[in-house]
C-alpha positions in Angstrom: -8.7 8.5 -6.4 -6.1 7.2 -4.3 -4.3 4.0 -4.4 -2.1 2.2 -1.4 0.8 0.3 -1.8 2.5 -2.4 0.5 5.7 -2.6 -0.5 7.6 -5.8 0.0 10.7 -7.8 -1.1 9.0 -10.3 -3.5 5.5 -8.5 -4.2 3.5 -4.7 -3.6 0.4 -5.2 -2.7 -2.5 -2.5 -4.1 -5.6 -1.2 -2.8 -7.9 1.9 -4.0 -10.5 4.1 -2.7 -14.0 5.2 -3.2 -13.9 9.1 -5.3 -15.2 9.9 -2.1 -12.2 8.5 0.3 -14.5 6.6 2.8 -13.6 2.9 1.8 -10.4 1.4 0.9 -10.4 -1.9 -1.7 -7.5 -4.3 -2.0 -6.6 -4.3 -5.1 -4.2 -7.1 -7.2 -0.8 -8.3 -5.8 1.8 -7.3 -8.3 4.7 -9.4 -8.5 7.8 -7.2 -8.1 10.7 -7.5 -10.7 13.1 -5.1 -12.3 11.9 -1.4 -11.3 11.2 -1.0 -15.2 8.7 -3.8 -14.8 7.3 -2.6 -11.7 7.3 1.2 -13.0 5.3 -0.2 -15.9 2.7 -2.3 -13.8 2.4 0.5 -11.8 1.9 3.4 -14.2 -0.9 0.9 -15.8 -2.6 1.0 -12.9 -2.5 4.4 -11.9 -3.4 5.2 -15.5 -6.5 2.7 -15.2 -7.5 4.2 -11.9 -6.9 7.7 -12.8 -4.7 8.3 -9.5 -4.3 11.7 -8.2 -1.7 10.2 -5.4 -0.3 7.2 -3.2 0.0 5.9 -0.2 3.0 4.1 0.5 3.1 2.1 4.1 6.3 3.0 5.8 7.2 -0.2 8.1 8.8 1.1 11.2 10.2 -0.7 14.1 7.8 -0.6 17.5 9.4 1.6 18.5 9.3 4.3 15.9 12.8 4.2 14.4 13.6 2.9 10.8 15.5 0.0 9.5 16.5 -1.4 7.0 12.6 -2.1 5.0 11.6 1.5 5.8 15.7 2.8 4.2 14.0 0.4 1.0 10.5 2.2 1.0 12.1 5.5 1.1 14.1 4.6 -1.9 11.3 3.2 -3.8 9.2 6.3 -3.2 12.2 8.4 -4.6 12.0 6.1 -7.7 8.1 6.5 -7.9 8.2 10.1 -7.5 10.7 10.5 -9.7 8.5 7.9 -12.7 5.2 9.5 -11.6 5.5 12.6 -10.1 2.2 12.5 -8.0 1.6 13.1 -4.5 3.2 10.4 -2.1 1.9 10.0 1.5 4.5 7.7 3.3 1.9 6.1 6.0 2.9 4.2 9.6 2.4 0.3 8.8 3.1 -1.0 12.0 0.0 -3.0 12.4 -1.6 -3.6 8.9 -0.5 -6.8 8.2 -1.3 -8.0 11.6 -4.9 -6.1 11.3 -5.3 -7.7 7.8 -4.7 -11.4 8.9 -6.8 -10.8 11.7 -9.6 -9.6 9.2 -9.0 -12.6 7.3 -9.3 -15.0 9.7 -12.7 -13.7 10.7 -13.8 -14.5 7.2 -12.7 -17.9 8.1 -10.4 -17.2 5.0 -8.3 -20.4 4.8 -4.3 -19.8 5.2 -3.6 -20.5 2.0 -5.8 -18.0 0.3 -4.3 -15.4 3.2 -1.1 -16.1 1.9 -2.0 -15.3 -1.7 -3.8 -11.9 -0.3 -2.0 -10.6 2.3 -0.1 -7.6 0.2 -3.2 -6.7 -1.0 -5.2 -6.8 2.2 -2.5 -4.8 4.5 -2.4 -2.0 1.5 -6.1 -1.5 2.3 -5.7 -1.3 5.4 -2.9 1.3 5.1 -4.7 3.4 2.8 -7.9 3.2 4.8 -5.7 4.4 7.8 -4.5 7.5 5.4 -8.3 8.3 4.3 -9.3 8.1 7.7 -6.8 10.7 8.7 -6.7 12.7 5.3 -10.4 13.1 5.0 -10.6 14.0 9.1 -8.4 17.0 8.1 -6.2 15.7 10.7 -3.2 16.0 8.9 
């Protein structure tokens, strides 16, 4: 089992796979506090789900380089690997939040319940990307 996260500046958004790695599920939204909080919430969950590794969405700029948000994701992988010690895929977001709205809005999903799932939505979509590849052998 695998679980994504979307890492932002006020939540992470979660999503799991299938045993199998075919479909990616978003998950809850957790609210992001003190890393002692969000260590706990997230070794709950990996505990519940019985992960054997993450995915953690890597926002680049368009053109490939790294900014500030992906200097932040790197350091919250550190902190993860360092409270979890599991395998931690950092993943290319560049597109999953667009590509989750966009899947939102065909479920004629009004904007006010996008804004309470967005996190959530775009982790699936990362960790779907990362199956994709993963279970292709590609990488």
């Amino acid at each position: 089992m695998l679980i994504g996260l979307d890492l932002g500046t006020k939540t992470i958004g979660t999503a799991i796979c299938d045993a199998g790695w075919r479909f990616a599920s978003n998950g809850k939204t957790i609210t992001r506090g003190k890393w002692a909080r969000d260590r706990a919430l997230l070794g709950e969950l990996i505990e519940a789900r019985a992960a054997r590794g993450l995915v953690l969405g890597l926002p680049r700029n368009m053109d490939g380089s790294e900014g500030p948000r992906a200097q932040a994701s790197r350091a919250f992988a550190r902190n993860v690997d360092e409270a979890f010690g599991l395998p931690l895929l950092l993943w290319d977001e560049r597109w999953s939040t667009q590509s989750a709205e966009s899947a939102m809005i065909g479920q004629d999903m009004s904007r006010a319940k996008r804004a309470e799932a967005i996190d959530s939505h775009a982790a699936a979509v990362i960790l779907q990307g990362a199956i994709d590849r993963l279970a292709g052998g590609i990488i």
